[in-house]
Each structure stands twice: as C-alpha cells, then as structure tokens.
N, C-alpha and C positions, 0 to 999 in steps of 0.2 A: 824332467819337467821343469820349465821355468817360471817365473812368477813376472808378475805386474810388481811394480815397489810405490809406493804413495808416500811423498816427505813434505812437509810444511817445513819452511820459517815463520824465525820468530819476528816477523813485523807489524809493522804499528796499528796495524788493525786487530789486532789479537785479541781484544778484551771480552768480545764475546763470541768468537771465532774459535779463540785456542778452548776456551773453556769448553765449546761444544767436544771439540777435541779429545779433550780430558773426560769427559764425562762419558764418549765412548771408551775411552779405556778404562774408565769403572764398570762400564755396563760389562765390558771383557771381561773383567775383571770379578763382578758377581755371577754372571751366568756361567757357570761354568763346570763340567762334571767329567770324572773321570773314561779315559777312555787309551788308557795306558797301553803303547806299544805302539800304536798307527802313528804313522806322521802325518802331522799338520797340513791342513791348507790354509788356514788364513797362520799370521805371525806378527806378533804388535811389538814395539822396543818403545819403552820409556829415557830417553835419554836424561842425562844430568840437566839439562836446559831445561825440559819440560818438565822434570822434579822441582826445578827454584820456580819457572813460571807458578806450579800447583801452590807452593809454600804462600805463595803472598793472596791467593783466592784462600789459603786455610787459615790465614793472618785475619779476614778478614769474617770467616767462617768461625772461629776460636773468638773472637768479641761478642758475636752473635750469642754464641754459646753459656758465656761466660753470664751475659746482663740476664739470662734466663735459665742458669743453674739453679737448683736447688739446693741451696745448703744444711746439711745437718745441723744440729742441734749439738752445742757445746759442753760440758759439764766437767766439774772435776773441782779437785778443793785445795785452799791455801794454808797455811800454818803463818797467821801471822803471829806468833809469839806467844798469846794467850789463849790460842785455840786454834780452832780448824774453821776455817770463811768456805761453805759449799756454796759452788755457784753455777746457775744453767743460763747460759745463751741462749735463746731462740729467735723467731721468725726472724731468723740472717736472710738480706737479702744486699743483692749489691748496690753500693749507689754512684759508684766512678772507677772507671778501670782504667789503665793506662798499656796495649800491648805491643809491645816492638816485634820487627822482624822474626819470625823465628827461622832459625840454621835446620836444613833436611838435609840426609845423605844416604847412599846406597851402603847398606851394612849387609857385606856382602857374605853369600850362602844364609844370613838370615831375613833380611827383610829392608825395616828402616828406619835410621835412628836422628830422632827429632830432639833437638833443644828450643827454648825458650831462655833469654837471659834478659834481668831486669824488669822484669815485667810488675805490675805496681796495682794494686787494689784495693778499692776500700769497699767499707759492709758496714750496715747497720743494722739495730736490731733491738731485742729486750733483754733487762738483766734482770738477774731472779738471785736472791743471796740468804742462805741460810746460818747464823751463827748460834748455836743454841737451841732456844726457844725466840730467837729474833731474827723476823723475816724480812724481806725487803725486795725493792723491785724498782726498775725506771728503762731508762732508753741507755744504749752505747754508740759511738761511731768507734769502728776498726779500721786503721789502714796497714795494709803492708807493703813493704816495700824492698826492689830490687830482688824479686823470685827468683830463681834458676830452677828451670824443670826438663828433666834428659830422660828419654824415653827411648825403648828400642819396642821396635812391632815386629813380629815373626810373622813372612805371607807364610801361608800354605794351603793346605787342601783337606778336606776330611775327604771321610770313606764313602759319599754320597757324591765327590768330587766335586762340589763348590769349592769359593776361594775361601780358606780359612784365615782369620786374624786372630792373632793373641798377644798379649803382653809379653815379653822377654824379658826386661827389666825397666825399672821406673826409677829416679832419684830426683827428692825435691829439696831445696833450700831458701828460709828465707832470711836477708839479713838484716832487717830494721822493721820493727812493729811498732806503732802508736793507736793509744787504747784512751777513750773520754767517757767516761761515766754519768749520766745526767737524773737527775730526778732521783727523789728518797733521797737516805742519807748517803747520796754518794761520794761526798766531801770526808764521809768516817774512811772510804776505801780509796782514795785517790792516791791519799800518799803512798798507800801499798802495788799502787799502778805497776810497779815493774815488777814485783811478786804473779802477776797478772798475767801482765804481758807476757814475760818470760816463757809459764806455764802454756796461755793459749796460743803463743808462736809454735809451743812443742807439738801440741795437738793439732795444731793447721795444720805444721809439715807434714804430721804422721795421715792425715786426711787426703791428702793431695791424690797420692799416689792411686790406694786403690778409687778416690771419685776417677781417675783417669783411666786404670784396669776397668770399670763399673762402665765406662762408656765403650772401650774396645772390646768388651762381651759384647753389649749391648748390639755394636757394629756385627761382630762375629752371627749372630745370631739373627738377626736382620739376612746377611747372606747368607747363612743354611735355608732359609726360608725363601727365598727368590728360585722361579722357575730356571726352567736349564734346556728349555723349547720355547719357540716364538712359530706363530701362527703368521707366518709373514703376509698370506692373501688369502683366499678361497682354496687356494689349488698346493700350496708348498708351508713347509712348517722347518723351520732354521735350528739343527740344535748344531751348537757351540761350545761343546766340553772340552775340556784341556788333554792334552793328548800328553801332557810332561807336565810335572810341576812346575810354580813360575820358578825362572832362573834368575836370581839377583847377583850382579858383579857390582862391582865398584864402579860401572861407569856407567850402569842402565839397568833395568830389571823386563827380562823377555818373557812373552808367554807366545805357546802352542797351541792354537785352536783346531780343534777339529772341521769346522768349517763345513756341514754335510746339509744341505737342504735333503726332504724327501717330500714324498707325496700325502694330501691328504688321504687318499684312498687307504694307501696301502704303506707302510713304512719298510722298504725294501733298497737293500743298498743297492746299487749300481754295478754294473760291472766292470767296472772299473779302482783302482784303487789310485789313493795320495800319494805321491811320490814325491821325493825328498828334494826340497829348496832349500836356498840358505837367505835370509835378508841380512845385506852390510848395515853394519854399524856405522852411523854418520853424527859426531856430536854438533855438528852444526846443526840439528833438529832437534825439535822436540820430540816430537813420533813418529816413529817409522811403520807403516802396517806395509804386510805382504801378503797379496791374493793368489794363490794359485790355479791353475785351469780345471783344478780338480773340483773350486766351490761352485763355479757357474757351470760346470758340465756335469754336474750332479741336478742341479737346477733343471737342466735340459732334459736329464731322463727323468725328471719328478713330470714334468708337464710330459714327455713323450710316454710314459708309462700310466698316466692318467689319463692318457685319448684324447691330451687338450690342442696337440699338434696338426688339427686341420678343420677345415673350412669348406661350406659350401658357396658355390660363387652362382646364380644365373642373370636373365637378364635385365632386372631389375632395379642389380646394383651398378650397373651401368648407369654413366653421365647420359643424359638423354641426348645431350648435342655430339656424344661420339658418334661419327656415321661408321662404325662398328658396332654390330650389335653379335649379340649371343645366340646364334641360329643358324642352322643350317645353311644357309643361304650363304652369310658372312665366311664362312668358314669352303664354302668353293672353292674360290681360287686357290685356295690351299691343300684342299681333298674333293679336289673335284666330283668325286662318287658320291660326296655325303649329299647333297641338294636333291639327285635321283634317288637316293633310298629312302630318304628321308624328305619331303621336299617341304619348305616352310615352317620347320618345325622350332621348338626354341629348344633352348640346350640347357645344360648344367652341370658344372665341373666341380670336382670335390678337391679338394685342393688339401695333402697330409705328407708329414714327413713318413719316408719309407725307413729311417733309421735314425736313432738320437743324433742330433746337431751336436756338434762337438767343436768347444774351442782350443786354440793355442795359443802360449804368451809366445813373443821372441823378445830380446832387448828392445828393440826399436819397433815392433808391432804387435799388433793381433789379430789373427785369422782365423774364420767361422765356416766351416763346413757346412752346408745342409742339405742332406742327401733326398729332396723330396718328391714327390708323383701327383700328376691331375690323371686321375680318372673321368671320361667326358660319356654323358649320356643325354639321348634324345627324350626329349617329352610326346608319348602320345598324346593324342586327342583327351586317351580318358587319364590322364594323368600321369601313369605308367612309367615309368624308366627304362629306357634298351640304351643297354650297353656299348659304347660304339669304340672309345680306343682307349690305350695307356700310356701317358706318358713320363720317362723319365726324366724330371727337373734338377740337376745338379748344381748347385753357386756355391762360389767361395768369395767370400768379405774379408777385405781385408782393412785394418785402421789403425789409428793413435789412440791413445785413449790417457790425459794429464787430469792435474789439478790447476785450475785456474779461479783468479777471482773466488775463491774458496769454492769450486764446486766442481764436479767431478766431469770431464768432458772431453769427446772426443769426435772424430772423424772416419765416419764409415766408407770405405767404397766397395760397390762390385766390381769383383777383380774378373771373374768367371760365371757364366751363364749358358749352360749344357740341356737341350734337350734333345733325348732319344727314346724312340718309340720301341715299348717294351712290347705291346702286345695290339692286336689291331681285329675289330668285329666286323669290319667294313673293307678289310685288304691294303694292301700295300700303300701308302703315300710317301715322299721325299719333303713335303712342303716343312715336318718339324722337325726332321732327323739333323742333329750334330750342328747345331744352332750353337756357337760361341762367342763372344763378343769382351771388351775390356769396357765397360761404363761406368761413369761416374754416378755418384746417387744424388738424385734430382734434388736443384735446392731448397726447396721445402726439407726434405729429409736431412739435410744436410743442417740448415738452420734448426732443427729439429733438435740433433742430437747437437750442436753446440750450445745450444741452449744450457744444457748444463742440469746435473744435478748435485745437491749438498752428501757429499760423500759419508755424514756423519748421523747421517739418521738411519736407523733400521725399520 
C-alpha cells in the first residue's frame, strides 16, 4: 500500500498557517488511544524546523503565562544576630517580566528537553514580619535576574492510550536578586536585605521547579481527559488512536495513527486492513503527514455499509430545457420496445454503488474505483413501480491531489466509464451494452475541486 505524503515549507506566510499546522499535531497529539499492533494509516513527523518554529509561539505562550501565574506565598525566618526575623510574603503578583528565546530539542527515546536562559522578573507584593512580640507589615518589590530553567518532558502514553506528559527532570537557577522594603519599619530590615535576599533566592529556586511539574500534570491531565472519537458528520465517526508509541529521535518525533473512520450505525471494521507505509523524513519541513488508501476506503465502507451509497433520480430532477426527459418515450431510440410496453410513461432510476469504492495512492496519482448499478423502473398510472432493466455502471478517476496556497487540492478526471446490462424485464437491447469512453470532468467540476480545501481542519 502506498500513501499520499503532504510537506509544507517554512515561508513567509507561516504565522498563522504553520500555527494551524502545529495545532493539528496537538490535536494528534491528544486524541489518541491505544490500539497496539495494527499499522497506521495516517503518520505525522515533527521535524527540528517545526520544533524551533513551536518554541517561539511557546516564547510567546510562557509571557502570557508568566503575567497570570499564581504565586505562592513566601515564609521562612532570619537570624539577624539577636534573634530570629519570621517573615511571610504574600499577594506576589508579577509586575515586569523580561523573556528571551527559549532553546527546544529532540531528547531522544524520551521526549523534550527545554531551556530558558536569562530570563528576568520582577514581583510585588506584601511583607509581614514578626520579631518577638513585634509585628510589622508594608509593601516589597522583588526582582530577579538572569534565570536558567532546563526541563526535560517524557511523551507517552497511558493505559487508556492517550498521549501521556510527565516531567523527567527540572533544574532552576537564579543568579542575581534584588529585594526593596517599603512601609513600617522597613528601614530596621534594609540593612539585613542580603540576609533576605539570599534566603528568598533559595526558596524561589526551590519553587520553580515543581510550579513547572504543577503545570505538566496539569497538561497531562487535561489529555487523559480529551475524547479519542470525533463525530466527523451525521453518517462517519473518526477514531485516531496510536498504533505505536510516539517515537522521538534526535531529529523529529513520529507518531502512528490509526486513521479508521466507521459508521454511525454500526461500528464495524472493514474488510480490509492497513498496510504498512513508510513517510521520508525531510528536514527541510516542518511536518510531514502521511495518508494511506486505508483512511478514505474505510470512509467508503462507512457510507457503503450505511446504505448512504445511492440515489433516486426521476424526471423532476431534470433541467427543464433538456429535450431529454426521463420516460419511456426518451429512452426509444435506445430500447426501442420500451415506448410499446410501456408507452408514455415516466421513469425512475435508483442509482447505488454495487460494491465499496475503493481508492489507490501511486507516487504520482490517485485512482477511484466505483463499481456502481442503475436499476430503471416505469411509473404506472397508479403510482406503482415495474421493474424494467439493470445496469452495470463501472468508472474509474483518476487525479493529483497537492498542497497549494495552503489548502489541500486536486484534479479529478474520468479516465473509464463502463456500462453493461446485468439483467433486462423488457429483453434484449445493445443501446447501453459496453459504453466506454476516456472524459475529462466538466469544468464546473473541475473548478470545483481546485478550489481547495484547508487540509488542517478536521
């Protein structure tokens, strides 16, 4: 089985483009549940490109975060010489942050490991000081300066097979703090500012880390909780579970999808199974996704196994200015006996696939099968239906199908159009037997499908 491959560059329109990008490979990325052993039909590759593109939307995601943190509450006490200064920080809130680039990398077989260097904060807040039986209380500002914070995240998977996050390891440092005292006797504790500072640098550090574990549960927990099925319309429901844990190398991190629509009715596999693709690795992209013929022909027996595969046609739905109509009459010179058994009558054709449509990728195309049948009946007088012939519809499509202009688009043609008469209530005719032809698909249809659609929405 071959696959369709889909690769963006990174150019200059990316900003809300790549992003949509990226955001489906979170959505990949949460939806996701075990289904270990089958191979994949879809396949995503995050390359190193599209990791640094992520870092600077998380650049900008970690500021956000930072001005609307909550921070704990401070405490702990000093030994200035003649006793012990207990003292509680409170309502810390930030009032200026400063955050540079952060550095992301593939840390490979675990996950991904993130630094921050330099990074600069300040915090305000309330002091509270107890020496004795002497209390006190006013305003601080805190800054800190030139942070270092190195994190490693571990992807995986729980036993419900979503995507699992955890902390691996965390390290923070910071190397320059300044501390201002205002109100009360804050003039008695100034001089003892580095007694202070010292102390509440230590306890920042020791803070950092799990405030940073306290957000990647949070995340972790957020995806245990995300569904692992989408109700794509009325008629098909998409699940997406991992078929492999994600695979992180040093130069991308792949995941496995399962890729199966099924039907609302019934959820019933196919008979058919996924067969093994490979997607190349290209660092010249950001993401590489790979569709196989297995997720849209699964699609196909979702609707053909649902009875959504056919259509009644009569003469109604006819252009009124065709001087073909749908009756007996019209259909003469082509079966001549139908007008004498029938004479005047109008007709109706049911129009259904006789077997799932089924695609194929090749490198350079792809081709649709669709093995389908008009059964045609006469209308009595009193409404009635007689049965009059069968016939067999066979076409094969053949097209392109790229990424352009960021949206997913191709080019259909009828390569083959086959009818042959399976069965006949009225006797023999030659008028529809073994009808083939090579046609282009009319340009409306044409303009249709180049039109386009944005390949990143589900």
């Amino acid at each position: 089985m071959k696959a369709v491959v889909f690769q963006r560059n990174n150019t200059v329109y990316l900003s809300k483009r790549a992003l949509s990008m990226l955001s489906l490979l979170i959505l990949l990325l949460n939806l996701t549940n075990h289904a270990f052993g089958e191979n994949p039909a879809i396949k995503a590759i995050l390359t190193n490109k599209g990791l640094q593109y992520g870092s600077h939307i998380g650049a900008d995601w970690m500021q956000e975060k930072i001005w609307s943190m909550i921070i704990p509450d401070i405490s702990g006490g000093v030994d200035i010489g003649i006793g012990t200064v207990h003292y509680v920080l409170d309502g810390i809130s930030v009032s200026g942050c400063d955050v540079p680039e952060p550095s992301v990398e593939f840390y490979e077989g675990v996950g991904l490991k993130t630094g921050i260097s330099g990074f600069s904060i300040s915090m305000k807040g309330n002091w509270h000081t107890r020496f004795g039986i002497i209390s006190d209380g006013g305003s601080f500002d805190l800054a800190v300066f030139n942070v270092d914070v190195t994190s490693v995240v571990q992807l995986g998977s729980d036993y419900s097979g979503h995507i699992s996050i955890s902390s691996e390891n965390c390290d923070a440092r910071i190397s320059k703090a300044s501390i201002t005292f205002h109100g009360g006797a804050s003039f008695i504790f100034q001089p003892f500012v580095t007694l202070f500072k010292d102390q509440m640098t230590a306890l920042i550090e020791e803070k950092i880390c799990p405030m940073v574990e306290e957000h990647v549960t949070d995340l972790d927990q957020h995806l245990a909780e995300m569904q692992v099925s989408f109700k794509v319309n009325s008629a098909l429901v998409l699940d997406i579970p991992l078929t492999n844990p994600p695979l992180v190398e040093s130069i991308g991190l792949g995941l496995d999808l399962k890729g199966e629509f099924y039907s609302v009715q019934s959820h019933t596999d196919p008979p058919f199974k996924a067969e093994h693709f490979d997607l190349p690795k290209d660092d010249g992209h950001m993401l590489s996704l790979g569709l196989s013929e297995f997720t849209v022909n699964s699609a196909s027996y979702g609707y053909f196994s649902a009875g959504l595969l056919q259509a009644k046609i009569n003469d109604s739905m006819i252009p009124k200015t065709s001087p073909f109509r749908l009756n007996t009459t019209s259909f003469g010179p082509l079966i001549p006996q139908l007008p004498k058994l029938f004479p005047n009558m109008l007709m109706e054709l049911q129009v259904y696939a006789r077997d799932v449509p089924m695609f194929s990728f090749q490198a350079d195309k792809v081709t649709q099968e669709f093995p389908g049948a008009i059964k045609a009946f006469a209308i009595q007088p009193n409404a009635s239906r007689t049965p009059l012939f069968n016939l067999n519809v066979d076409s094969i499509f053949r097209g392109m199908i790229r990424i352009s202009e960021e949206k997913l688009q191709g080019l259909m043609k009828l390569n083959n159009f086959t009818l042959t008469l399976a069965s006949s209530e009225v006797g023999t005719f030659q008028g529809f037997v073994s009808i083939a032809s090579d046609l282009d698909v009319k340009s409306a249809e044409r303009e249709s499908i180049s039109e386009g659609i944005y390949p990143y929405q589900l």
